[in-house]
C-alpha positions in Angstrom: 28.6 -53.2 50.1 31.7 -54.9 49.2 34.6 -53.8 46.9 37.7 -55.1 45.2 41.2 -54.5 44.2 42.8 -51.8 46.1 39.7 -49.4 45.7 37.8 -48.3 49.3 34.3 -47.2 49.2 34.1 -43.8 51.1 31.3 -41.1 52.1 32.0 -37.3 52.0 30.1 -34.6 53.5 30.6 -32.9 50.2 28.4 -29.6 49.1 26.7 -28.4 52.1 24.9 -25.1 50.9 25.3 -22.1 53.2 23.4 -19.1 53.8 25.8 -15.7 53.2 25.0 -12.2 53.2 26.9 -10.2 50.8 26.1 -6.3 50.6 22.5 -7.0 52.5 21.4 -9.8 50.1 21.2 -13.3 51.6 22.7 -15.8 48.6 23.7 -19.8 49.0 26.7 -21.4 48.3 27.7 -24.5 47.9 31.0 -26.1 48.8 33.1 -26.2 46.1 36.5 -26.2 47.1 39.3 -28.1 49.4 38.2 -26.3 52.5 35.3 -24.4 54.0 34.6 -21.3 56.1 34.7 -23.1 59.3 38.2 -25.0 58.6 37.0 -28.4 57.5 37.5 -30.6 54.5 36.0 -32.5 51.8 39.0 -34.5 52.3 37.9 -35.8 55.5 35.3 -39.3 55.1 34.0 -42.3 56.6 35.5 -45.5 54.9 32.0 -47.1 54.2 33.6 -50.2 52.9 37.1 -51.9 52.8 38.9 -54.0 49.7 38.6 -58.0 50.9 41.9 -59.1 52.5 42.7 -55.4 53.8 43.3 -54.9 57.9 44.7 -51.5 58.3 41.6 -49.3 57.3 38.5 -50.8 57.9 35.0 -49.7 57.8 33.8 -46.4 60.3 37.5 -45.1 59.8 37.1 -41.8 59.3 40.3 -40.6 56.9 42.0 -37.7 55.1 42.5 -38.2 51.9 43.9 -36.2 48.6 41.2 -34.0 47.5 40.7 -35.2 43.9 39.5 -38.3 46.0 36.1 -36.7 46.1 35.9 -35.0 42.9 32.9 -36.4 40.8 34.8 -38.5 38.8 35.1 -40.9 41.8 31.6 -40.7 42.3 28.5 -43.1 42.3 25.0 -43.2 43.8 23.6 -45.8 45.4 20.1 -45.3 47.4 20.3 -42.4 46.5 23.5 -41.6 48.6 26.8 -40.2 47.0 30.0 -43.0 47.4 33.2 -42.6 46.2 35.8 -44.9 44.7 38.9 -44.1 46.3 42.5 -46.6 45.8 44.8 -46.8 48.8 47.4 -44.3 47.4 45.1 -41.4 47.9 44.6 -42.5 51.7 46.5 -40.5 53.5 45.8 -41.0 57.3 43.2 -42.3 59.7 41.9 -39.8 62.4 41.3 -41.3 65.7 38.5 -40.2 68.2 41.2 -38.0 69.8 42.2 -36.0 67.0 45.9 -38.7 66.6 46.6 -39.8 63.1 47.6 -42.9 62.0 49.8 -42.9 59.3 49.7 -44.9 55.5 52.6 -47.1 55.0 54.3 -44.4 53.3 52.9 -41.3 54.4 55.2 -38.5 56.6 53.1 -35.9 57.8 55.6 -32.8 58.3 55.6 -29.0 58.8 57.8 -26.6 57.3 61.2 -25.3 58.4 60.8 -21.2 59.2 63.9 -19.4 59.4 64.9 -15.8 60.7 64.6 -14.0 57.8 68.1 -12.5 56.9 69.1 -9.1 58.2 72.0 -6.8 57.2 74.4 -5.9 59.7 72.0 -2.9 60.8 69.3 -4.7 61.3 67.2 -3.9 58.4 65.8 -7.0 56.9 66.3 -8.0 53.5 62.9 -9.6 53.1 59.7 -8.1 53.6 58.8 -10.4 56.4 60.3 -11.3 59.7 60.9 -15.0 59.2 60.9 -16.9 55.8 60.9 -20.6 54.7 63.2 -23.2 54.1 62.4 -24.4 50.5 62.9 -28.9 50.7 63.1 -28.6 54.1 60.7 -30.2 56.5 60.5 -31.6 60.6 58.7 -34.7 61.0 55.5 -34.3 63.1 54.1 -37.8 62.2 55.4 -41.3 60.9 54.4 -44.3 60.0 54.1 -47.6 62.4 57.2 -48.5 60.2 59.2 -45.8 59.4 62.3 -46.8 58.4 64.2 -45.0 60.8 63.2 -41.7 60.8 61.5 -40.1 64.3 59.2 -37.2 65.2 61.1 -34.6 64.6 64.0 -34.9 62.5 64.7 -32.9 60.0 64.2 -34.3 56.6 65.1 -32.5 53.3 62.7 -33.5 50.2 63.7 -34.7 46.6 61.8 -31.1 45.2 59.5 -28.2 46.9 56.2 -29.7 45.3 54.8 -31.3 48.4 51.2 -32.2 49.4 50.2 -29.5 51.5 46.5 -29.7 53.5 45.1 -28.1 56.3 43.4 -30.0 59.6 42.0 -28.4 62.1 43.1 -25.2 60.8 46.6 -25.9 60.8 49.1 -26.6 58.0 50.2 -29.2 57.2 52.6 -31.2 54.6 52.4 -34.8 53.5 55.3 -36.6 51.9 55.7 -39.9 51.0 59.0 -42.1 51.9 60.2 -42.3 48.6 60.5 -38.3 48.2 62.8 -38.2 51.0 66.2 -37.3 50.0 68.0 -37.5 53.9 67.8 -36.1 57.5 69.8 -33.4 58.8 71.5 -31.7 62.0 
């Protein structure tokens, strides 16, 4: 298979159908949203084949990408296996064999700043929970090969609060690209 442009051809494990028991009655399900019971992702697929003239992802990469990658829309069949069309800017990483990312050009992978939650001079807090978060800020867990001078962990502050968030390995994480980076901090 060979593709064009800036589109890559890539293979989900999408809708699995699982046996649940609900109230003594066995029912399937399919997978229909962003992440299943056991903590993985429709956005995680194997790059089945690369745009010509292309060298950072390559074919057997296995990727995260947005999740509207592998909505239906993006979708074709071919011997009778499900493909998607997926462009570059919906590419988020490439997961190595021991669980390290490597970034897109673009692509900070972060986590949010947690704070103390605030307490009046008593002690009592003023929130109902014991810490709270930082709303644009973020600490660097992951850069790019080029990143323009920011390191693992330094503090960045974002343009606006509307992140990509997504979860790996059941953790949370939040994707922003360089351009939404506002500065770093102390």
């Amino acid at each position: 298979m060979k593709t064009y442009n800036d589109l890559f051809i890539i293979k989900y494990d999408i809708g699995s159908i699982r046996k649940v028991e609900v109230g003594g009655v066995v029912i399937e399900i399919a997978a229909e949203c962003n992440m299943d019971i056991r903590g993985n992702s429709d956005q995680i697929g194997v790059i089945e084949s690369a745009p010509e003239g292309h060298n950072y992802f390559k074919k057997g990469d296995t990727v995260l990408t947005h999740y509207l990658a592998s909505g239906s829309d993006k979708s074709f069949e071919y011997e009778e296996v499900v493909y998607h069309r997926v462009p570059l800017s919906l590419i988020f990483l490439r997961i190595n064999d021991d669980n390290t990312f490597d970034l897109n050009d673009k692509v900070y992978v972060c986590e949010e700043i947690v704070v103390d939650a605030p307490k009046t001079p008593s002690g009592i807090l003023l929130t109902p929970f014991d810490d709270k978060r930082e709303p644009m800020r973020l600490r660097a867990l992951h850069v790019p090969k080029f990143s323009r001078g920011i390191v693992v962990g330094d503090k960045l502050i974002s343009q606006d609060d509307y992140q990509y968030t997504f979860t790996y390995d059941k953790k949370k994480y939040i994707q922003i690209n360089y351009d939404h980076i506002l500065a770093t901090y102390e």
